[in-house]
Structures are given as C-alpha cells and as structure tokens.
C-alpha positions as a LaTeX table, in Angstrom:
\begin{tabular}{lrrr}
\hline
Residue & $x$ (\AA) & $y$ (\AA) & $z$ (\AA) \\
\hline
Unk1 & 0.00 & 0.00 & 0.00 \\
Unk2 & 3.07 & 2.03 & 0.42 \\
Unk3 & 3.31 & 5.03 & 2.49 \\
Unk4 & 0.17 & 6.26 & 4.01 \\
Unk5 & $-2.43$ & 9.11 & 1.99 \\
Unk6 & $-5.45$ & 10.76 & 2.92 \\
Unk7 & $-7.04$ & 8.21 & 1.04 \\
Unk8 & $-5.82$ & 5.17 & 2.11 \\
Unk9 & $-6.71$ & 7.03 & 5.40 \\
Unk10 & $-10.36$ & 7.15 & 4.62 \\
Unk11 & $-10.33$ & 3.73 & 3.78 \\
Unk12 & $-8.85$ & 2.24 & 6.63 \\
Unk13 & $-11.66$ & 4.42 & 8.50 \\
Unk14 & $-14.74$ & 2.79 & 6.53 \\
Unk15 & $-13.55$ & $-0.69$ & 7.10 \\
Unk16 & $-14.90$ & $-0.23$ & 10.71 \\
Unk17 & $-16.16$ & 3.24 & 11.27 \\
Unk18 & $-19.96$ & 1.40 & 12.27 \\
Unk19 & $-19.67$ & 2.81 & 16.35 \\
Unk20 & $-22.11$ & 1.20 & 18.41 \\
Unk21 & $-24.35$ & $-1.43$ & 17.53 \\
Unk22 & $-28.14$ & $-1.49$ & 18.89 \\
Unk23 & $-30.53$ & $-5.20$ & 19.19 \\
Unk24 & $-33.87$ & $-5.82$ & 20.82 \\
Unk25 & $-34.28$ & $-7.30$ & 23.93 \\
Unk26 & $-34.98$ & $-10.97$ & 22.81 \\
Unk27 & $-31.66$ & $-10.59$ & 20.92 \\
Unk28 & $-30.01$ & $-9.46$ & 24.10 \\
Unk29 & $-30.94$ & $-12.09$ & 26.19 \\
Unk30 & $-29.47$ & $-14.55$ & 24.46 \\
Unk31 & $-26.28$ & $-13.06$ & 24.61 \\
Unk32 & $-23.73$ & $-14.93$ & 26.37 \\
Unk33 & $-23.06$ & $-12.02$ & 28.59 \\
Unk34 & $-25.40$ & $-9.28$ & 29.51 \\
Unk35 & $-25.59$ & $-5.56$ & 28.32 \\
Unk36 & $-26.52$ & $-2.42$ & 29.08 \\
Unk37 & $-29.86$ & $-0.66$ & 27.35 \\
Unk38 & $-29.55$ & 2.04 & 25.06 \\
Unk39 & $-30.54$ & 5.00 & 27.22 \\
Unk40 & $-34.26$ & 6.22 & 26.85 \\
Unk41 & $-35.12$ & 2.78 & 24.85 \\
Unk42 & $-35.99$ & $-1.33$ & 24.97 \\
Unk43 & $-33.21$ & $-1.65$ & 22.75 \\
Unk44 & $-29.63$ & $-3.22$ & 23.83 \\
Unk45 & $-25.86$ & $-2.15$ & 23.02 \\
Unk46 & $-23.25$ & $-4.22$ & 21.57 \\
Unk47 & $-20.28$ & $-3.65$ & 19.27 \\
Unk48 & $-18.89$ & $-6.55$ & 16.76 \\
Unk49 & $-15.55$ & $-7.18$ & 17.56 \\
Unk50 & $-14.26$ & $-7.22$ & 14.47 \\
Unk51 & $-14.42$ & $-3.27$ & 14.65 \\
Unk52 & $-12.45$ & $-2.79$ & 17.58 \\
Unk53 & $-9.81$ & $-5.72$ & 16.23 \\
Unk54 & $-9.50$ & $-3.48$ & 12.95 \\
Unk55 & $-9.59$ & $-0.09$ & 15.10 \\
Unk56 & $-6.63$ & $-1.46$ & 17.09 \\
Unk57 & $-4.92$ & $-2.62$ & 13.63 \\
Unk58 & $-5.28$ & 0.53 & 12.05 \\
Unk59 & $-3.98$ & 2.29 & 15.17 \\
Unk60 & $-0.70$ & $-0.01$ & 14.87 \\
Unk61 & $-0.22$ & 0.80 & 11.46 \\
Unk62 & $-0.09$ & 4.45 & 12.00 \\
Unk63 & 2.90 & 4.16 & 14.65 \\
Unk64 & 4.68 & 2.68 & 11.85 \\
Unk65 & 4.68 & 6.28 & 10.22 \\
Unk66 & 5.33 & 8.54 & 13.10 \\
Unk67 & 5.91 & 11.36 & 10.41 \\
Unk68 & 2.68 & 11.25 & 9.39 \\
Unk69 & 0.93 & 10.53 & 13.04 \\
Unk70 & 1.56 & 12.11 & 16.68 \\
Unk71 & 0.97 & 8.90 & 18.35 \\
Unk72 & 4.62 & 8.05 & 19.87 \\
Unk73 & 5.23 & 11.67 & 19.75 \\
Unk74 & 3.34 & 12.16 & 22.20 \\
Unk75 & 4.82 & 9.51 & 24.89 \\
Unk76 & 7.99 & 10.33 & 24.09 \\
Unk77 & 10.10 & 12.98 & 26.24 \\
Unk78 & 12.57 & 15.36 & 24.86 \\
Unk79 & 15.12 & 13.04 & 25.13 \\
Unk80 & 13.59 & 10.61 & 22.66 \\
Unk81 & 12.56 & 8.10 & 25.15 \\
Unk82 & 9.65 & 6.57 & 24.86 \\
Unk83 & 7.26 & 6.12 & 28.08 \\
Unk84 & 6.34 & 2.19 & 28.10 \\
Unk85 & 4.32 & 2.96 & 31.30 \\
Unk86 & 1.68 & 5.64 & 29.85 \\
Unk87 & $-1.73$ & 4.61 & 29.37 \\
Unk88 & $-1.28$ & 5.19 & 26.08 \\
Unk89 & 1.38 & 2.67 & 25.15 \\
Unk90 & $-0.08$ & 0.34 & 27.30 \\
Unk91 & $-3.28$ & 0.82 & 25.04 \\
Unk92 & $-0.79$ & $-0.10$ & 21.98 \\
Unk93 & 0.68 & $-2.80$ & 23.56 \\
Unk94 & 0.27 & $-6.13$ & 25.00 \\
Unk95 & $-2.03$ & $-4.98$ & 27.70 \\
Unk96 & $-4.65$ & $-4.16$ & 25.13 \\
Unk97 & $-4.38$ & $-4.19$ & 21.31 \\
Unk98 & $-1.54$ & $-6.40$ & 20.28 \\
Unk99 & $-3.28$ & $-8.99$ & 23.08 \\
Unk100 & $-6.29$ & $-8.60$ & 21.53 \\
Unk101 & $-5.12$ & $-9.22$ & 18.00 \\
Unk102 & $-3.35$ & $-12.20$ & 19.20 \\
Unk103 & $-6.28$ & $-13.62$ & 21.09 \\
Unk104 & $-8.58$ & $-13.13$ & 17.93 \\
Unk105 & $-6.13$ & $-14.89$ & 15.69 \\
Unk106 & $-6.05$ & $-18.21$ & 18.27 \\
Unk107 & $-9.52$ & $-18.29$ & 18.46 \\
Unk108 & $-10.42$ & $-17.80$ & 14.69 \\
Unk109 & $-6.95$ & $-20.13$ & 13.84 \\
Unk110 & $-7.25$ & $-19.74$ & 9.94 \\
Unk111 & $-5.67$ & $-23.23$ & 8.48 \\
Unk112 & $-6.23$ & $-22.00$ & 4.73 \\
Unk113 & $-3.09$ & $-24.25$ & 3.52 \\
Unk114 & 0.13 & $-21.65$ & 2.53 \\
Unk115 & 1.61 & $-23.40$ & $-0.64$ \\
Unk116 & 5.44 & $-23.50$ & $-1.43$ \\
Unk117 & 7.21 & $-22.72$ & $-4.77$ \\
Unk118 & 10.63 & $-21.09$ & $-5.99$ \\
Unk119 & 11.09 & $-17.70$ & $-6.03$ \\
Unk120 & 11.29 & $-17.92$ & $-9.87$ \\
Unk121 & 12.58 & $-15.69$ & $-11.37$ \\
Unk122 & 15.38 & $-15.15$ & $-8.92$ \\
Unk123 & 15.07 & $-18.95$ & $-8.73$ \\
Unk124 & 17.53 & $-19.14$ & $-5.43$ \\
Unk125 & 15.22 & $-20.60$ & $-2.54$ \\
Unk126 & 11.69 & $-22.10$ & $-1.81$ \\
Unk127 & 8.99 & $-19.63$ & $-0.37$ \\
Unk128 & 5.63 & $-19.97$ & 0.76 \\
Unk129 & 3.39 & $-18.42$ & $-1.57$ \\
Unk130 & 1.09 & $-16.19$ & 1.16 \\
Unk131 & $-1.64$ & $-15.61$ & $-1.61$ \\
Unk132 & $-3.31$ & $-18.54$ & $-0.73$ \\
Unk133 & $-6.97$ & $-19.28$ & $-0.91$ \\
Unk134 & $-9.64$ & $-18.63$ & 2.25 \\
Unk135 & $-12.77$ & $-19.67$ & 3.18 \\
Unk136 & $-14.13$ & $-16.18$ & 4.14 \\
Unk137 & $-17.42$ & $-14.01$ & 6.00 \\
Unk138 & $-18.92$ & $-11.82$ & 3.81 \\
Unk139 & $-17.17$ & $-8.62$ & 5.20 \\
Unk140 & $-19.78$ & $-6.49$ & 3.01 \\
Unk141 & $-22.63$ & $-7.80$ & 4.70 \\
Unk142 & $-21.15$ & $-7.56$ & 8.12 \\
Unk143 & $-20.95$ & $-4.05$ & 7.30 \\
Unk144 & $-24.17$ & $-3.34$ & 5.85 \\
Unk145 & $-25.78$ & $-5.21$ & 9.29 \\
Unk146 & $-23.70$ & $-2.65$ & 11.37 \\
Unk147 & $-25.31$ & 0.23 & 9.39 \\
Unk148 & $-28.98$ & $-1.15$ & 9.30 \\
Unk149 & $-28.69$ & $-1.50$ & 13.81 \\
Unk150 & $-26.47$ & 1.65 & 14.09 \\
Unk151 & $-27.52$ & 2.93 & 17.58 \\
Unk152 & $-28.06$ & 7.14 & 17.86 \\
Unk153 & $-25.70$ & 8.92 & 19.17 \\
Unk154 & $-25.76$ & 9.81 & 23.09 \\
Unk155 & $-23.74$ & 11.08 & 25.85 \\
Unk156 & $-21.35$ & 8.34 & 26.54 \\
Unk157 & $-20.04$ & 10.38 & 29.68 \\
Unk158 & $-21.71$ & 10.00 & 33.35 \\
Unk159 & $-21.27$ & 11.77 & 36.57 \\
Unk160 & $-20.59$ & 9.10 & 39.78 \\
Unk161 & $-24.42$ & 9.58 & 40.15 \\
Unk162 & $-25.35$ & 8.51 & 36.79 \\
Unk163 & $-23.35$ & 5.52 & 36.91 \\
Unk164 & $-24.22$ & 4.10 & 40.10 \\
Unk165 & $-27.95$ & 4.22 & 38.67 \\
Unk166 & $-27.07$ & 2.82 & 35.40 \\
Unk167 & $-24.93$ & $-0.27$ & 37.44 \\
Unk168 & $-28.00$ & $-0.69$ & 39.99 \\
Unk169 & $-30.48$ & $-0.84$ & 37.12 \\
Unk170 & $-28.52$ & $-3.34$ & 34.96 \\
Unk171 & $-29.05$ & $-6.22$ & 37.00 \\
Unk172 & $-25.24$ & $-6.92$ & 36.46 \\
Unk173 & $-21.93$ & $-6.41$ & 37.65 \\
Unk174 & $-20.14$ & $-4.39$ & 35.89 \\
Unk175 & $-16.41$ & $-4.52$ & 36.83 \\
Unk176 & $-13.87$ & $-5.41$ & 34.11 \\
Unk177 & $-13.16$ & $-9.69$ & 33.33 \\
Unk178 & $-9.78$ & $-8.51$ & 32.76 \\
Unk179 & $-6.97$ & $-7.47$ & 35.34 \\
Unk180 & $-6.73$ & $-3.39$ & 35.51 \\
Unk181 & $-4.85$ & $-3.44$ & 39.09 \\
Unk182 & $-1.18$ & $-2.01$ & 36.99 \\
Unk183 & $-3.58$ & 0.99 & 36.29 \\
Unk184 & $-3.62$ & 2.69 & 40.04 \\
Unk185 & $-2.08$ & 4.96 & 39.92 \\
Unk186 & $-4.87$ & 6.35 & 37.36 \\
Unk187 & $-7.31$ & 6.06 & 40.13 \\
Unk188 & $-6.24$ & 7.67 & 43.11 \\
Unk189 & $-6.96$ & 6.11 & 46.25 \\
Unk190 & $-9.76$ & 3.26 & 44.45 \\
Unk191 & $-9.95$ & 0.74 & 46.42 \\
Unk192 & $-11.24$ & $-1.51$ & 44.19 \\
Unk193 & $-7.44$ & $-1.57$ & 43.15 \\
Unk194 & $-5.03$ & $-4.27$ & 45.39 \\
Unk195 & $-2.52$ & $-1.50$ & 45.63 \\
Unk196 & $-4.89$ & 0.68 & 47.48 \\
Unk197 & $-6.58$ & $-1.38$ & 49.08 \\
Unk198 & $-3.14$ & $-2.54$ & 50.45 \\
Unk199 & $-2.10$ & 0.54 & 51.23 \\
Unk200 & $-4.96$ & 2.54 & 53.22 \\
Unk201 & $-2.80$ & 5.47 & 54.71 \\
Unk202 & $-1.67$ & 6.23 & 50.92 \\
Unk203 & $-5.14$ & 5.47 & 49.32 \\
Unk204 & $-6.66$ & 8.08 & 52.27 \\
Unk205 & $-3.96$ & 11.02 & 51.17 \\
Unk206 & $-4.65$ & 10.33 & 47.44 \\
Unk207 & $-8.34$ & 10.63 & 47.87 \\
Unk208 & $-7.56$ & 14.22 & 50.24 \\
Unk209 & $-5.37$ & 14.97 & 47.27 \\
Unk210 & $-7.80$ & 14.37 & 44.33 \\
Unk211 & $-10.91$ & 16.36 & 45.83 \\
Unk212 & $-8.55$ & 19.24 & 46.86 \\
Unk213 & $-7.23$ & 19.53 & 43.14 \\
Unk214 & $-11.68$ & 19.67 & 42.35 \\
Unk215 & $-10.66$ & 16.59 & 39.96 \\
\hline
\end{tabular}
C-alpha cells in the first residue's frame, strides 16, 4: 500500500467506522453475557468485535509512520525516550491491542493451507506463496448489518451519580473480566485496586489529594 495518503486514510476508516451497535431485547438475552440498554429505549448495546480488532490494527499501522501521526510523539520525552508505562502505550501494547489481535487470531486459527514454490525468477530458494486461498465471511454484509442497527448517538459520559444508577439498574456487575490493578495509579486512592486497598494510609492522602485539586 506504500506510504500512508489521505485516502488510504479514509479507507482504513470505513472498514470499521460502524460505532455502536443497537438489538432488541430478545436478541439481548441470548447473549452470552449481559448488556446495558440504550438509554431512553428497549433496545440493547453491543459492538462486533471485528471493529475494535481493525480499530486497534489501524492504530498499529499508523505508529509505523510517526511522520505522518503524533501517536509516539506524544509519549515520548525530549530526550527521545519513549514512556512504556503511559496509558497510552499500554493501550498499543500487550495490555490491550496487540493482546487482543493475538487472542482473535487463536480463536479464529485460519488453516487456509500456505503453498510452497521457488522464487522464480530469482530462482535461489523455496517460499511460501502467502496468496493462498480462504474460506471467508462476507465482510460487506457484516458491514451493511452494522449500518442497518447503528444505535443514535448519546452522551457516553456520566457523573458518579449517573453511573451508580445505570450499574443498579442493569441487573449486572459491571467490573472489568480482565486485570486493571497495573492501572492505580490512574485512580487515586480506588480501592477496588489491590494496591490501594493494600495501602490505606496512601489510598486516604490520594483521595484528600484528588478532591482538593476539584478533579
């Protein structure tokens, strides 16, 4: 594809530019985990995976042009060294979107047999010819099914108040599956994090410390 334009840009964006999907409540329930309701509605949100997978893709590719995109620019300090710890490398890396990639690739496991040949005409070694033939979804109507259940756009932010309604009226608990607790220092004083929880003289001060700042 060579090196990136605004249109191969745009196209990366369509393959999964769909946001948030919306199905009805008999959908819903046979989910094999439960959702939350599309405020104001009997309708239920969801998201196709595929979307973030490609989201987390395309934000890999652009850190392979860094004149072209701010990402690592913006972890990196003036010396040139890049902060590993920041959210936002974390996000990159194997705590979130290379993970993710991997653990869609297990599940799916395409076997689509890679054939061998020579590299004629250099004709010097045997290589796998990747062009191979796979038994595919069709992406286009994936797509089209995102459009038809697109769900309207709302406020996706909440106060504390909000959110404790929202978590009472869901029925479910809604902590992450996934281990967070190297992210504590992002929530000052949260006990539901082992560090602060260990630590209840330090969790005390950064909670006297966060209201003070008005954050």
């Amino acid at each position: 594809m060579g090196f990136p334009t605004d249109e191969t840009d745009r196209l990366w964006q369509e393959l999964y530019n769909f946001g948030i999907s919306k199905i009805p409540e008999h959908e819903a329930r046979m989910l094999p985990h439960p959702t939350l309701k599309v405020p104001g509605t009997d309708e239920y949100l969801v998201q196709l995976d595929v979307w973030h997978e490609l989201h987390c893709l395309n934000d890999l590719r652009m850190l392979l042009y860094p004149e072209r995109f701010p990402g690592l620019a913006g972890v990196t300090n003036d010396k040139g060294v890049i902060d590993r710890e920041s959210i936002e490398f974390r996000h990159w890396g194997e705590n979130h979107c290379v993970d993710s990639i991997r653990e869609t690739l297990m599940c799916h496991a395409d076997v689509a047999p890679i054939p061998f040949r020579v590299n004629f005409p250099a004709s010097k070694v045997i290589v796998p010819r990747l062009a191979t033939t796979h038994t595919c979804r069709n992406f286009t109507k994936i797509q089209e099914w995102a459009k038809e259940h697109k769900a309207s756009y709302w406020n996706y932010n909440v106060t504390a108040e909000q959110a404790e309604e929202i978590m009472r009226e869901s029925g479910f608990d809604n902590a992450p599956w996934e281990s967070i607790d190297d992210q504590y220092m992002e929530f000052p004083g949260n006990t539901f994090f082992t560090y602060w929880r260990e630590h209840p003289e330090e969790a005390k001060a950064a909670r006297e410390k966060t209201a003070a700042s008005g954050l």
